[in-house]
N, C-alpha and C positions, 0 to 999 in steps of 0.2 A: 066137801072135798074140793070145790070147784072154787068155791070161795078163797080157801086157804091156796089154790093152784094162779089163782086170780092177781090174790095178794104179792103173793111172791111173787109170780111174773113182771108186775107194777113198782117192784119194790125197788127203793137205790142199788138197792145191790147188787140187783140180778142186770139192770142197764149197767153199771158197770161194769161187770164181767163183758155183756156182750161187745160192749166199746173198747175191752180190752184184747176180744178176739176176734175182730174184726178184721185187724190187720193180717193175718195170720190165714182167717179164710182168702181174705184177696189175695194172700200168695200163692193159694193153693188154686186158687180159680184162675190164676193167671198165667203159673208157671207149672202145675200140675205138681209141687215139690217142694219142701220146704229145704233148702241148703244154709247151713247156719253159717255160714261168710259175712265178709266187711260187706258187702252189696246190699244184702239180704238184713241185714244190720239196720244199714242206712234204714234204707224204705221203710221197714216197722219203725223204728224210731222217727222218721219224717209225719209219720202219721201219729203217734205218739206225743209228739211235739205239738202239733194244730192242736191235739186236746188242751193241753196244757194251756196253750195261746186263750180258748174258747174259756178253759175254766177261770185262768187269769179275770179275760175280760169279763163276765159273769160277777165276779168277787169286786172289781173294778165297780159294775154299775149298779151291785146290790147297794155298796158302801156309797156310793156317789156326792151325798152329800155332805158325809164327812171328808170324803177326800178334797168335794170345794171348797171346804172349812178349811181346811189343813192348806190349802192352795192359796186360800186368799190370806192368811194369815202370813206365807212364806211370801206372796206377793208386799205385801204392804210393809214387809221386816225385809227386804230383800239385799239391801243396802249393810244391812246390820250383817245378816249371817254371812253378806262374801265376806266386810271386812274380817270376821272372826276368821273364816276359812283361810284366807290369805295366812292371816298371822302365824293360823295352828301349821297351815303346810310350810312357810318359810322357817318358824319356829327347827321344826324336825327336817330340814335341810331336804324334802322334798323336789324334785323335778323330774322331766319328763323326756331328758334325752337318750338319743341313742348309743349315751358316751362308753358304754360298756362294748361298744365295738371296738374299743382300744384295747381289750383285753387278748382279744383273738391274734390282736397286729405284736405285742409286743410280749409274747406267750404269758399272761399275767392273771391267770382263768383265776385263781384267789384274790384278786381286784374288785370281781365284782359286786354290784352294788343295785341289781337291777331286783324291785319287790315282787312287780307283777310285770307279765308281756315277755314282749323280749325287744332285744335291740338290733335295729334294723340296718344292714350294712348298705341300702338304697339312700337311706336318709344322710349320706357325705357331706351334703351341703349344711347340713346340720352339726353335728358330730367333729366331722374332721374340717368345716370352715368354720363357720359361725362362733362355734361354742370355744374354739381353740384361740380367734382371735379376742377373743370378747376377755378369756380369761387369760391368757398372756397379757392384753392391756393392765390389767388387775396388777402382774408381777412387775410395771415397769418403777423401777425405786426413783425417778424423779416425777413420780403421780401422775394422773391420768392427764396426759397433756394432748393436743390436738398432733402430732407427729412423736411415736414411742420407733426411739432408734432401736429396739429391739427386732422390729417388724417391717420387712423392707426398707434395714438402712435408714431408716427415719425417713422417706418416702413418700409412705401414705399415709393420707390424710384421712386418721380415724374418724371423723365426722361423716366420712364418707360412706365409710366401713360401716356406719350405726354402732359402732363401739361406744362404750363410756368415755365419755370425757368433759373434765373440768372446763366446760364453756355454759355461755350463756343459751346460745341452742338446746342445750340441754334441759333446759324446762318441757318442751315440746318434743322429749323421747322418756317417757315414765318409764317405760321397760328400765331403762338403762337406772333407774333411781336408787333400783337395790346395791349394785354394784358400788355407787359414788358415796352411797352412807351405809352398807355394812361388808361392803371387802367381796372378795371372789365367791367362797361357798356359800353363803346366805344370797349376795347380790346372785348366783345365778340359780338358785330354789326364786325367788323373787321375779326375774327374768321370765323365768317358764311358770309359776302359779297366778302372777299376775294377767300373765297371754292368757292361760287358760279361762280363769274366770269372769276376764273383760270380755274374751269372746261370749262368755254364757252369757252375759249380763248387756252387752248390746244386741246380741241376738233377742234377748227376751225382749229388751223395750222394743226393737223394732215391730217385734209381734205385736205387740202390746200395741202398738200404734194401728199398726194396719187389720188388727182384729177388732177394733174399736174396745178393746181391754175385756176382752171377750176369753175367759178365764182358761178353758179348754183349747185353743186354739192358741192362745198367748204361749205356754209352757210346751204345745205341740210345736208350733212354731221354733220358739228357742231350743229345740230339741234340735230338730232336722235341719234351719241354719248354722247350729253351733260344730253337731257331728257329722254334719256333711261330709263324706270321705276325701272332697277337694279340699276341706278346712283341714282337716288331720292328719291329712296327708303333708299338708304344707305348711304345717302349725309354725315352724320353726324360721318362716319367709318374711319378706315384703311383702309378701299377699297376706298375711292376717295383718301384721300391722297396718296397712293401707283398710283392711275392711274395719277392724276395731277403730281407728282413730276418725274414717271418714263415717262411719257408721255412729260415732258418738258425735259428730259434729252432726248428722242427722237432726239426733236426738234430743241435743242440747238445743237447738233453734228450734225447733215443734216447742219446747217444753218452752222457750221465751215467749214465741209468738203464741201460746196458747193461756195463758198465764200471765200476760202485761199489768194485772189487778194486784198481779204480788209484792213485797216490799224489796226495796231498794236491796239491801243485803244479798237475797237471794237471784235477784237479777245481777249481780254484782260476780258471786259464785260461777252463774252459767257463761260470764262473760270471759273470767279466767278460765273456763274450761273449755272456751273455742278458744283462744291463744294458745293453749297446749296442743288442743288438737284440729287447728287448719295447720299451721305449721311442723306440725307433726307427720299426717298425712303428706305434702309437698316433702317433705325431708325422708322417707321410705325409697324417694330414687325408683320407683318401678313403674316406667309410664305404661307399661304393656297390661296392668291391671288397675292402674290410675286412671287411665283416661276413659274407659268403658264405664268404670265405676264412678266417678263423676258427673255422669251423665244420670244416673242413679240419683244422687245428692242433689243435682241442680234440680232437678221436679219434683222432687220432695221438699226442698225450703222452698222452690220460687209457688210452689200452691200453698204452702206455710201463710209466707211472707203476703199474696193476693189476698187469700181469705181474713188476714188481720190488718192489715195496712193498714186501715182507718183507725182504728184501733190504738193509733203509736202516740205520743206525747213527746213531747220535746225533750226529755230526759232520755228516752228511749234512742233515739237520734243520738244523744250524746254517748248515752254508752256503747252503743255499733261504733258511733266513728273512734272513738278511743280504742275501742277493741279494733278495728281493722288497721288502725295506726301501729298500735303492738304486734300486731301481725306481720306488716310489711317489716318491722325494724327486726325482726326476729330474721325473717326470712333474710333479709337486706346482708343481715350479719351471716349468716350460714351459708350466702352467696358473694361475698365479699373476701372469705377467708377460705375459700372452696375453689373459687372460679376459674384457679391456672390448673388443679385435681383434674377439676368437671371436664374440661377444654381435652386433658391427656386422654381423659375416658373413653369423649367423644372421637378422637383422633384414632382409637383403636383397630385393630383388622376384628377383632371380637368382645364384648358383645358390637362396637362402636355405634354407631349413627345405622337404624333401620329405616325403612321406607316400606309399608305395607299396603295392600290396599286389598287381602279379605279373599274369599271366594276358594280356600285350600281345606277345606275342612270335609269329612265326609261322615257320609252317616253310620259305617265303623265307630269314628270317634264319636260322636255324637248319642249312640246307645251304649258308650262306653260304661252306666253306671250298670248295667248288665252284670261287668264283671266284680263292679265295686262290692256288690253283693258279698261277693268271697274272696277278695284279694287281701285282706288282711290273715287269712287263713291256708295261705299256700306258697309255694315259694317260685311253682310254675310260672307267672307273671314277669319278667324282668324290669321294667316301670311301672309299677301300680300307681306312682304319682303323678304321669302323665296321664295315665288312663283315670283317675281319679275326677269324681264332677260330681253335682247336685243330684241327690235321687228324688224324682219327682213325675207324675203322670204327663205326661205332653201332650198325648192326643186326648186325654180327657180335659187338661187343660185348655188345648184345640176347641172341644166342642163347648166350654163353659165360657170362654172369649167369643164364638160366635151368640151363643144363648144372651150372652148380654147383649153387645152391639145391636143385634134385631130385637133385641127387647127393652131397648134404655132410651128410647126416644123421649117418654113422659118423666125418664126417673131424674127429682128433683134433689137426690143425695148429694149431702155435702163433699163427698169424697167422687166425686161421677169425677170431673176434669183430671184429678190423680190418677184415677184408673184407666183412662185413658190413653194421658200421657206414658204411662208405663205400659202399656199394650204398643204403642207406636214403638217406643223404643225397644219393646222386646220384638218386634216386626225385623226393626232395622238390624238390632241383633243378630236373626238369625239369616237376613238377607248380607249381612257382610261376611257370617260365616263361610253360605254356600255360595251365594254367586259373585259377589263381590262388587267394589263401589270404583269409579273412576279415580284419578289421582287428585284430580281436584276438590272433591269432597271429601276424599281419604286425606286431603290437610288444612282441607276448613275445616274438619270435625277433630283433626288434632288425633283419628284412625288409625294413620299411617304408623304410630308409635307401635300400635296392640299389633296383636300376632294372635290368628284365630284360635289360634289355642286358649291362650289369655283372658280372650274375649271372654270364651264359651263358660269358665267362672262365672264371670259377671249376667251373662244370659241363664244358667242356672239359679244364679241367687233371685232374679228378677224374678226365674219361672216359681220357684216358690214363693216368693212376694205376693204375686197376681193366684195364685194359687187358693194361699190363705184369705185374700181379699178376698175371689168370687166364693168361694167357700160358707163365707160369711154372709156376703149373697144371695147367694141361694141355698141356704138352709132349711131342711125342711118344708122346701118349695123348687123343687127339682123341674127343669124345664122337660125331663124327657121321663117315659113311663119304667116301670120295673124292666118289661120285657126290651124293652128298646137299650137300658143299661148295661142288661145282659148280655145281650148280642155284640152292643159296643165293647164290653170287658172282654168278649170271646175272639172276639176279630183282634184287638189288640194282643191278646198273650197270643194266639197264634203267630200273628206276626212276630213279636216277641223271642217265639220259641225259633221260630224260621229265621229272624236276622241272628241269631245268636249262633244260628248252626252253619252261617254264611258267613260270620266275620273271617277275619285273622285268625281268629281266637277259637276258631270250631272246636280243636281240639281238647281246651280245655274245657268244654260245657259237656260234661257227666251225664247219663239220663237223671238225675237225682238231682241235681243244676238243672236243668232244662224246668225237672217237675216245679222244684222252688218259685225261678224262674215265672213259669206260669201264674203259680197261686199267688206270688208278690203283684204281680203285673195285674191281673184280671181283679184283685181287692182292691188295690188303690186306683184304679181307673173306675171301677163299679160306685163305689162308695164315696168317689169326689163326685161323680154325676150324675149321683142320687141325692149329695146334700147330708148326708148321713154324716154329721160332724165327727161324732163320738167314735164311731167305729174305725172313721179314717184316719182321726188322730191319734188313733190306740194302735192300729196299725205301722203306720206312717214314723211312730215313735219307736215300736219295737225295728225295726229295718233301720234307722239311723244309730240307732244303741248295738245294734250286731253289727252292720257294718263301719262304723266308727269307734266307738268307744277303745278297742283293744290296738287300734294301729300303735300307738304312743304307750310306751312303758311308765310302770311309776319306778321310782329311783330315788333311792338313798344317798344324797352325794356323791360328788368328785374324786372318792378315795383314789380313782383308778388315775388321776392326771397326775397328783400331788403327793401320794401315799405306798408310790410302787419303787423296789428299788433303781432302776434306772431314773426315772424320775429323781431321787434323793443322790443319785450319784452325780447325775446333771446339776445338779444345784448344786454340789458341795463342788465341784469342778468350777464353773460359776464365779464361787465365794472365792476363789485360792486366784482366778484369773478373770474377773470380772468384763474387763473390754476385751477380749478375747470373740472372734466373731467364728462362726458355726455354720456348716450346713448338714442338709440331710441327703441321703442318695434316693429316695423314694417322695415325692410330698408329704408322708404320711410321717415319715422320719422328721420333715424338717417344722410341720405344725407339730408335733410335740416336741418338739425343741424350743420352739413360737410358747407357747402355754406353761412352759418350765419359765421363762422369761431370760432367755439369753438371745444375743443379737445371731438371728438368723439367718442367712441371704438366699433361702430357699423355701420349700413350704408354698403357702396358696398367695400370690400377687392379685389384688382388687384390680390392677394396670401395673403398666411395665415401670422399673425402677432402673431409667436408663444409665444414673452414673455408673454402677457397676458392669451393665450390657456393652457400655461402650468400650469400657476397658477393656472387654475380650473378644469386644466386634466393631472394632473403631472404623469401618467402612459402612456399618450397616448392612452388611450380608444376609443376616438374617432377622431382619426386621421384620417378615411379613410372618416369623415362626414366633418369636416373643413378644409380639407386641400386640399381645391381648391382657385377657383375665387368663391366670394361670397357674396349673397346677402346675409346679417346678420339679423336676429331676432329675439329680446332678451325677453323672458318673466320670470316672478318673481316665483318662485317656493322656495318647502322645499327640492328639488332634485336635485344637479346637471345633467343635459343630453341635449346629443347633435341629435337633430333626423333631416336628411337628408330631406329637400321637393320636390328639384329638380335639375336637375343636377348641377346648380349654385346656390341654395339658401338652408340655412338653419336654422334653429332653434334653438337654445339656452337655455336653464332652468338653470337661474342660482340661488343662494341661498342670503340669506342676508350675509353670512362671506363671499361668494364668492366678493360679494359687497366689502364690506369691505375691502379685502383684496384685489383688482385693485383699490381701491380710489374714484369710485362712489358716484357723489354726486347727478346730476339732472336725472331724468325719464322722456324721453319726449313721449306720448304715444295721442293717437286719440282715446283710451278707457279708461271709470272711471274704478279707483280700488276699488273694495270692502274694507270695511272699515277692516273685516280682512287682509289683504294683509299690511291694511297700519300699520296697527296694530303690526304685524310678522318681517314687514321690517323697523321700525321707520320710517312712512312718514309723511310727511307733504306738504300741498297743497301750491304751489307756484307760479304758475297761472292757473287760470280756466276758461273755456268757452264751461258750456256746449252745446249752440245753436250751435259753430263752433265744437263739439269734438275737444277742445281746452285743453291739461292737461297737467302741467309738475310740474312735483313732486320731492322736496327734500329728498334727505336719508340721513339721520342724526346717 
């Protein structure tokens, strides 16, 4: 009997049960009550969850070595399976904006087109700029030319914008490659699966480099740089373009300078692909995460370039200098046809000409990935993409930077001077962040452009950089004992839990946040400085896959810009009065009038488009209100005036002669007009719907 009581006791099954009612006892020991609520939910399920996590990893290291199989195989084919992936998702008109926010604006809820996620009305700069100028260029009927008078009056200078266009710059903007050989809907599946998988794919080699191809840490690595919530959050920016194009010129020069034994051809290849991408990077226009990033790039080739130098042959010589030759004529050209644009930019009251020098940053923002945890899953947050940043241990990374230093005197690794370097400059990182640098070094370092915000990206990517490095390190040879890692994971999540209950943000951290909180903090602090690879990578990847993966929608085409009837009325209006110029009473009105492809004079300005501002402000009255980057919106008034709303948007009043006199003919507005107004202004109604706040009106 004891035997068979023995059995059972020992058995799967009966540890299951108990692991199942475990949670359950803790509530009773805790709360003296079991209350079946959302709370009470959570908490069993949180702990429900860790099993999961535990059985996951379990299955993980049973299998281990078929999953290295299966890893190295995907490694060595890696090339093969993006391009298929590309193909299969441009194929099926796949992307990843949040254009289905146009539904909400223009009542068109059977528009949508969103597969998985949802679309995010934060991501503007997406949606309602980016994606609207990009595919308006598409509609311009005299092709993609460097000025579409459709979009600021023929204005601006789409090169500027990063729009498609027939130039020769355009070799060094791939993004844009969809667009210029298969049209709007495919070019902008293309635009967004190509971001996405270039980010996978230099995030991996990067690992791939700084783990010495160290299989587990390679694909951990490409995890948590690719779905860093700063990446995903901003997928749609100058910030991933600047990281994928300076991150592939990384790549490509490691793979020259490590590789000089290879044959001509393929030296040939990586030569064309820093021509695409130095000038590519320099062409992103974003010095506030160019130039920190940069700083990035220069210590990774200039240890390249040291450690092979000897190594070079006179051909080698030859094809650098051709390639930096193609380089400067690329740039020469994008700066030649740009340079009276660039001059307006710079001239502007917003963004214009910055002057930084650091020292504004606090350590709120700083444990801001705190919140990243759960910002794609709430609506509480109002910028999750400012508060967006690397998730990554700091203070364990803290103590794994000292560990080395006091212990790297003798170590004769070929990688020691890179690691270094990169420690200095994550130093100087975080010393410009908090305390700041004079002005005179804030413009030898070329600083002054960044804005610590900006920066703090780039000190994120690094801190996982150096991360992965010591990682590698000290593997399995941990400077500090069990007990000593412990106490240091426990001191961290407390703090943790204490800064998180101190921010801004107190109020959003739940006890159930708080709990997570902890157990994310004290694992990957514990398990970075124990050396325990497998467990931190397994960790470290689940946290970048929850808090990443879901910010960005999948999405089934454009239907919703092209396919809706306002859209189809605009065009057939359009066909019947072709020059015919247009505005909108909201900016949201006059970028989908921009993306229909008819000439606009309102909508989102890169810089001001002073022949029409003069017209109606021939004194310059209100220069210091328009003469930025600008959301436009136009209302009907007996008063000319320009009133400021926010640092990018403004306001318009203009008159019926002011009409008149720019050549205004249609009104497209999501508000009726009083029948005075129409009366004042000669209108007439030219399509109507009131169910959709559907108006556009003729001025006669």
């Amino acid at each position: 009997m004891k035997e068979t009581v023995k059995k059972v006791w020992n058995s799967k099954i009966m540890k299951a049960i108990i692991l199942l009612i475990i949670p359950i006892i803790l509530e009773l020991l805790i709360f003296n009550k079991i209350e079946f609520n959302k709370a009470t939910i959570i908490r069993i399920g949180f702990i429900y969850g860790v099993y999961f996590l535990i059985f996951i990893y379990w299955i993980l290291n049973k299998y281990s070595k078929k999953i290295r199989k299966i890893s190295n195989i995907l490694l060595k084919y890696r090339y093969i399976i993006a391009g298929i992936a590309l193909f299969l998702l441009v194929i099926f008109k796949i992307n990843f904006s949040s254009i289905d926010m146009w539904c909400s604006f223009l009542g068109e809820p059977e528009a949508k087109c969103t597969l998985f996620g949802q679309a995010r009305s934060i991501r503007s700069d997406e949606w309602l700029v980016t994606s609207m100028i990009n595919l308006g260029q598409t509609q311009n009927e005299e092709g993609l030319k460097i000025y579409n008078e459709n979009i600021g009056q023929g204005n601006i200078n789409m090169i500027i914008t990063a729009s498609p266009v027939w130039d020769i710059t355009s070799i060094a903007k791939p993004f844009n490659w969809g667009y210029l050989l298969f049209g709007a809907e495919y070019g902008f599946s293309f635009w967004w699966c190509l971001r996405i998988i270039a980010l996978l794919m230099v995030s991996l080699e990067l690992a791939i480099k700084i783990s010495k191809k160290d299989t587990v840490l390679s694909w951990a690595g490409a995890i948590i740089l690719a779905l860093a919530p700063t990446m995903m959050w901003w997928l749609s920016t100058a910030v991933i373009e600047a990281y994928i194009l300076g991150g592939a010129v990384i790549i490509l020069f490691s793979y020259y300078m490590e590789h000089l034994d290879w044959k001509l051809w393929k030296k040939l290849l990586i030569a064309l692909g820093m021509i695409i991408t130095v000038p590519g990077f320099a062409f992103t226009l974003y010095p506030a995460f160019q130039v920190p990033f940069a700083f990035v790039m220069a210590i990774f080739m200039i240890n390249d370039f040291i450690k092979h130098r000897k190594e070079l042959k006179k051909s080698d010589y030859i094809i650098m200098l051709g390639t930096i030759f193609a380089i400067i004529g690329l740039i020469a050209r994008f700066v030649f046809i740009s340079w009276e644009d660039i001059k307006v930019m710079m001239g502007t009251v917003y963004p214009g000409s910055r002057f930084e020098t650091g020292g504004d940053y606090t350590i709120d923002r700083f444990v801001s990935y705190f919140i990243c945890l759960f910002s794609p899953y709430t609506n509480k947050i109002a910028n999750p993409c400012e508060l967006s940043s690397y998730i990554y241990p700091f203070i364990g990374l803290i103590v794994l930077i000292i560990a080395y230093i006091t212990s790297s005197k003798d170590d004769k690794e070929d990688n020691k001077g890179l690691l270094i370097a990169l420690i200095v400059l994550y130093a100087f990182f975080l010393i410009w962040q908090f305390i700041g640098v004079g002005k005179l070094i804030a413009r030898i370092t070329f600083m002054y452009f960044s804005t610590t915000e900006r920066t703090n990206m780039v000190t994120g990517l690094l801190g996982v950089i150096l991360v992965i490095m010591l990682l590698k390190k000290f593997e399995n040879k941990s400077p500090l004992t069990k007990v000593q890692s412990a106490i240091i994971a426990l001191i961290v999540a407390v703090i943790s839990i204490n800064l998180a209950k101190t921010t801004q943000y107190a109020e959003f951290f739940t006890t159930i946040k708080l709990e997570v909180l902890a157990v994310v903090m004290y694992s990957i602090t514990y398990f970075l400085i124990r050396g325990e690879k497998k467990k931190w990578c397994y960790i470290m990847c689940i946290i970048s896959i929850v808090a990443g993966i879901t910010i960005n929608p999948i999405v089934l085409g454009i239907k919703v810009i092209n396919d809706t009837e306002i859209a189809k009325e605009i065009r057939l209006i359009k066909s019947e009065d072709d020059d015919a110029i247009w505005m909108g009473r909201h900016n949201l009105n006059g970028q989908y009038l921009i993306a229909n492809g008819v000439k606009c004079l309102s909508g989102v300005n890169n810089y001001p488009n002073f022949d029409w501002l003069k017209i109606v402000d021939p004194d310059g009255t209100y220069n210091q209100v328009y003469n930025r980057f600008a959301h436009i919106n136009i209302i009907l008034s007996d008063k000319t005036e320009f009133k400021l709303l926010s640092q990018d948007s403004y306001e318009a009043k203009l008159t019926y002669e002011n009409l008149k006199d720019l050549n205004v003919k249609y009104y497209f507005t999501n508000t009726e007009l009083t029948e005075k107004i129409k009366e004042e202004f000669h209108i007439t109604d030219k399509y109507i719907v009131k169910e959709k706040n559907q108006f556009i009106y003729q001025i006669n």
